[in-house]
C-alpha positions in Angstrom: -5.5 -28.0 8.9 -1.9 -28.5 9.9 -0.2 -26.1 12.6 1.7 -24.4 9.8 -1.1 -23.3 8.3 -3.1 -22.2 11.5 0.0 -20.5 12.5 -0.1 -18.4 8.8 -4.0 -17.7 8.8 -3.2 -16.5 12.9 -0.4 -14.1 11.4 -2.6 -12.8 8.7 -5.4 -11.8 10.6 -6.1 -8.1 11.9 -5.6 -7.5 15.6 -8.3 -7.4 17.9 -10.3 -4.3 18.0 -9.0 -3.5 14.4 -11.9 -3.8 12.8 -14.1 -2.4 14.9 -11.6 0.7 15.2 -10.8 0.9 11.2 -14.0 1.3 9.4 -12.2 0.3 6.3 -11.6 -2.9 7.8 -15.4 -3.3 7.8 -17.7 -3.7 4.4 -20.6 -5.5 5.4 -22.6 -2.7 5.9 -22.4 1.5 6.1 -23.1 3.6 9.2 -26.6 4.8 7.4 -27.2 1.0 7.8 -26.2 0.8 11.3 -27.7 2.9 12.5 -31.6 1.9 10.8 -30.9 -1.7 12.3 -29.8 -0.5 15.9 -32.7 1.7 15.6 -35.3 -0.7 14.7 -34.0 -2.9 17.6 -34.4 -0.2 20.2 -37.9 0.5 18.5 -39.2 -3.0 19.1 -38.0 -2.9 22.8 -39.8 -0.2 23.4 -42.9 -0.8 22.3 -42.9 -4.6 22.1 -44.4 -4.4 26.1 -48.2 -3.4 25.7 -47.9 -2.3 29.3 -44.8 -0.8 29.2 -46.3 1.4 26.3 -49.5 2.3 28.3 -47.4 3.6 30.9 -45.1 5.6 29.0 -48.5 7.5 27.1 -50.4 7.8 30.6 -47.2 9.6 32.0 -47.3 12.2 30.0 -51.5 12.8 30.3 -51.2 12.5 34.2 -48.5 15.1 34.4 -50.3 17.3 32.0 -53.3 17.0 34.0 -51.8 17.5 37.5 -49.8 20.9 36.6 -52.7 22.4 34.5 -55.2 22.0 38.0 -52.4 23.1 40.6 -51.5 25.9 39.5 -55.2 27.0 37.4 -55.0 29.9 39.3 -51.8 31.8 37.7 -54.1 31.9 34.7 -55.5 35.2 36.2 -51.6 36.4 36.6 -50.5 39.3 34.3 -48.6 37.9 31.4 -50.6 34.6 31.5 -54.2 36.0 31.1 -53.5 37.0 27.8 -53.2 33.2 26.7 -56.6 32.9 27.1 -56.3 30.3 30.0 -53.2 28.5 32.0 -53.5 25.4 30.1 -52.5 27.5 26.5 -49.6 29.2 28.5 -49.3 25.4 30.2 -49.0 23.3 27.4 -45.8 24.3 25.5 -44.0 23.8 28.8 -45.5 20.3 29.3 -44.2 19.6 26.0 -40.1 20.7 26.9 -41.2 18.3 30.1 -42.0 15.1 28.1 -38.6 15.7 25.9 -36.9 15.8 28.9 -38.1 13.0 30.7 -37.6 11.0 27.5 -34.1 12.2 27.2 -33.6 11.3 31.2 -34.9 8.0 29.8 -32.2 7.7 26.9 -29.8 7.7 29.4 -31.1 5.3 31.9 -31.6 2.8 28.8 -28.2 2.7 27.7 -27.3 2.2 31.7 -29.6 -0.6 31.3 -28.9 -2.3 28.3 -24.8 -1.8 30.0 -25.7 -4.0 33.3 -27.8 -6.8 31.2 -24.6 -7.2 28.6 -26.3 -5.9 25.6 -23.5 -3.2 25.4 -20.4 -5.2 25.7 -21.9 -7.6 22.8 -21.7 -4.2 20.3 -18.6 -3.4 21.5 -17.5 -7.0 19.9 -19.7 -6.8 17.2 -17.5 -5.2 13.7 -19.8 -1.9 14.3 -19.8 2.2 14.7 -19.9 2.9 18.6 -21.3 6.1 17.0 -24.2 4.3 15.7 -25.2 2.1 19.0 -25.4 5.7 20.5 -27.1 7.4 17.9 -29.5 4.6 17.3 -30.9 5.2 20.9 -31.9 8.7 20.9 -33.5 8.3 17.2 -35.4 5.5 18.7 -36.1 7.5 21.7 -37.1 10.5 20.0 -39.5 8.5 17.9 -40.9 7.8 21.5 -41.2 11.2 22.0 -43.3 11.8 19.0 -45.8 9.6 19.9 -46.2 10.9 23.5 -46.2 14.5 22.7 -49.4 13.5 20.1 -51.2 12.0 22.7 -50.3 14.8 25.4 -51.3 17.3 22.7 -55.2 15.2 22.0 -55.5 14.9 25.3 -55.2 18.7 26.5 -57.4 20.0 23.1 -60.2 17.5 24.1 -59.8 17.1 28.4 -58.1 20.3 29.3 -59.7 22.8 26.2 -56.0 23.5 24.7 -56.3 25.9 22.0 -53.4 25.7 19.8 -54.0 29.0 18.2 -51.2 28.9 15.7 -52.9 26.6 13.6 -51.5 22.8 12.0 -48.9 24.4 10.7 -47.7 26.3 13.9 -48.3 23.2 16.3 -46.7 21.1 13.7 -43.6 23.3 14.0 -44.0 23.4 17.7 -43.6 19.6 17.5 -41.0 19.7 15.1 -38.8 22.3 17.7 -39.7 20.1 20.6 -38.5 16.7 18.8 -35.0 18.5 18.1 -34.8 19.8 21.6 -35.6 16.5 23.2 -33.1 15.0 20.7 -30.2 17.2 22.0 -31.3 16.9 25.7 -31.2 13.0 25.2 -27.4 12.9 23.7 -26.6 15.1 27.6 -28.1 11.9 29.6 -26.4 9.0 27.0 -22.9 11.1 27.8 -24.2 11.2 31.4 -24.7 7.5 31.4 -21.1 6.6 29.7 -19.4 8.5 31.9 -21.4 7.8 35.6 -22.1 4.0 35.0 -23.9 4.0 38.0 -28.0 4.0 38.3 -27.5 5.6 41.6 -25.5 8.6 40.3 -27.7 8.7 37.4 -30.5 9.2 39.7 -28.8 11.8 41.7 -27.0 13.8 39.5 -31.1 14.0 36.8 -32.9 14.9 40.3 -30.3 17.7 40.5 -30.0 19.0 36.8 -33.8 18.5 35.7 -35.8 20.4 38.4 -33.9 23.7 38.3 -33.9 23.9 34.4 -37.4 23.3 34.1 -38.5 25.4 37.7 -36.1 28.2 36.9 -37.5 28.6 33.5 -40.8 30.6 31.7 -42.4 26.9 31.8 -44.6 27.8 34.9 -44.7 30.9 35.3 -44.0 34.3 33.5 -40.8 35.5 34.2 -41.5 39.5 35.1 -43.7 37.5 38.5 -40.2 36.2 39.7 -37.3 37.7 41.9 -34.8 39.6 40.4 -32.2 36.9 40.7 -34.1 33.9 39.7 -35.3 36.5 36.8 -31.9 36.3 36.1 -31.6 32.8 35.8 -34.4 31.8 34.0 -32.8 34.1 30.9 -29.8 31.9 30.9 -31.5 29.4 31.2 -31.7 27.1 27.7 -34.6 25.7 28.4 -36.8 29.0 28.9 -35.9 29.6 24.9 -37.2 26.7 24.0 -40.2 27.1 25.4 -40.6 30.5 24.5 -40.4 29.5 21.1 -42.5 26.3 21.2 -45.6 28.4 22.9 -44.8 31.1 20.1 -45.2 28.6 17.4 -48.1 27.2 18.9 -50.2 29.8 20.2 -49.5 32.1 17.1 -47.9 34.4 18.7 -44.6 36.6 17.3 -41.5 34.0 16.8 -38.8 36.6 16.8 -35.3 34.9 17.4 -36.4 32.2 19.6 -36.8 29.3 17.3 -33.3 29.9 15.8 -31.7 30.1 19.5 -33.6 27.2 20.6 -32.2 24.9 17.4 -28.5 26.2 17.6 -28.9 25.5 21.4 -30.7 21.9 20.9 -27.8 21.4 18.1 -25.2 22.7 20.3 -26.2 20.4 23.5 -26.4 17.4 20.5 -23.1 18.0 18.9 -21.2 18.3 22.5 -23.1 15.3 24.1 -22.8 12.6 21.3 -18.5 14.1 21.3 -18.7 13.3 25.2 -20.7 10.0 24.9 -19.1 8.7 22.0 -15.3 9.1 23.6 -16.4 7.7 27.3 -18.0 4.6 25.1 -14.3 4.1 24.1 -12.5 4.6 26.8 -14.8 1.9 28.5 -14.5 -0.4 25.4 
C-alpha cells in the first residue's frame, strides 16, 4: 500500500475513543449483548475455583452459625420471643448480611480486575463502560443467590429456622434480599471507581458496613435500644429492609416495608451505577 493511500485510510478513520464513546459508531453487538457476555465472564471466574466456591458458601453458614449462638439469649427479650426463637428473628438479618458482604465484594472485584489490567483492556475494547459495570453486580448477585440458598438449608436443618411465611413468602424474602444486595453492590463498584485504592476500600467498608448493620433491627429489636441509637436505626436503610424481609418470611404483616425497601434498594442502584459509571470515564 503506497503512503498516499495509508495517508487517506489514516484521514478516514474515527478518532480514538470515538467508537467507544459514540454507540452508533459500534454495530457488532447491543448493550443486552454486552452485558450477557461480560456477565458470563464474571460468572466463570467466580465459580471456576472449586475452593474459592467452598469458601464463599461456608462464609455465609459460619456467620450464620456464630450470631444465632452469641446472642441465643435475646431470644427471651420482649419483641423477639414472639418469633418463636432468635434464629427466626436472626435469619432475615443474616440474609441483608450476605448481600452486603457480596456487594463489599463487587467492589473489591472491580478493584481487582483494575490492578491485574483486565479493566484498562475494556476500556480499549469498542464496548458500553455501562455494561462492564453492570455485568459485575448481575454476576455478583447471581452469587448472592446461591449463598443465601445454602444459608437458608442450612439454618432450617442446623439451626431449626422456621420460615413461617411459607414458599411463597421466603421466595419473596429472597427476591427483596437479591434487589437489596443488587443496589448495595452498585454503592461499593462507585466506591471502587472513585477510591482506587484496596487500602481505602478497606477502610472506608469497615467504616460504612458495621454501623448500618449494628445500628439496625438486624440484632436486636429496636424498642431494647437507647433513645438516640433508636433514633438511628429508623433512618437507617437497612433496618427497612430487614423489616420487610423477616415480614415476608416469617408471615408476619408487610405493611409499607417491602415498597420502601425496593424504592430504597432502586434508589441506592440508580445513584451508584450514575456515580460509578462517570468515575469509570473520567479514569478512562
Amino acid at each position: 500500500m503506497s503512503r498516499h493511500s495509508l495517508g487517506a485510510t489514516a484521514a478516514a478513520a474515527p478518532p480514538r475513543g470515538a467508537v467507544r464513546d459514540d454507540p452508533r459508531q459500534w454495530t457488532g453487538s447491543s448493550f443486552r449483548v454486552q452485558v450477557w457476555v461480560l456477565t458470563q465472564r464474571s460468572l466463570r471466574s467466580a465459580f471456576g475455583d472449586a475452593r474459592l466456591v467452598f469458601l464463599g458458601l461456608l462464609q455465609p453458614v459460619v456467620l450464620l452459625l456464630l450470631f444465632s449462638q452469641v446472642f441465643a439469649g435475646v431470644g427471651t427479650l420482649p419483641g423477639v420471643a414472639e418469633y418463636g426463637g432468635y434464629i427466626n428473628f436472626l435469619m432475615p438479618a443474616t440474609m441483608v448480611n450476605i448481600a452486603m458482604t457480596s456487594a463489599m465484594g463487587s467492589g473489591a472485584g472491580l478493584l481487582a480486575e483494575t490492578y491485574t489490567g483486565v479493566l484498562g483492556r475494556f476500556r480499549r475494547m469498542p464496548i458500553s463502560l455501562l455494561s462492564v459495570l453492570l455485568a459485575r453486580t448481575l454476576s455478583d448477585t447471581a452469587r448472592l443467590a446461591v449463598q443465601l440458598a445454602v444459608a437458608i438449608v442450612a439454618a432450617v436443618l442446623a439451626l431449626g429456622f422456621s420460615a413461617r411465611g411459607g414458599v411463597l413468602g421466603m421466595t419473596a424474602a429472597l427476591a427483596v434480599t437479591l434487589v437489596v444486595g443488587w443496589g448495595l453492590g452498585w454503592v461499593f463498584v462507585a466506591l471502587a471507581t472513585w477510591l482506587k485504592k484496596p487500602e481505602t476500600m478497606q477502610a472506608v467498608t469497615f467504616i460504612a458496613v458495621f454501623p448500618l448493620m449494628f445500628g439496625s433491627s438486624a440484632y436486636m429489636p429496636l424498642d431494647t435500644m437507647p433513645a438516640w441509637m433508636r433514633a438511628v436505626s429508623t433512618v437507617n436503610p437497612l433496618t427497612y429492609a430487614i423489616d420487610a424481609i423477616r415480614a415476608l418470611s416469617l408471615g408476619r404483616p408487610v405493611g409499607m416495608s417491602v415498597v420502601l425497601a425496593l424504592v430504597l434498594a432502586l434508589t441506592t442502584a440508580t445513584l451508584g451505577a450514575t456515580a460509578a459509571t462517570r468515575n469509570f470515564r473520567r479514569s478512562a
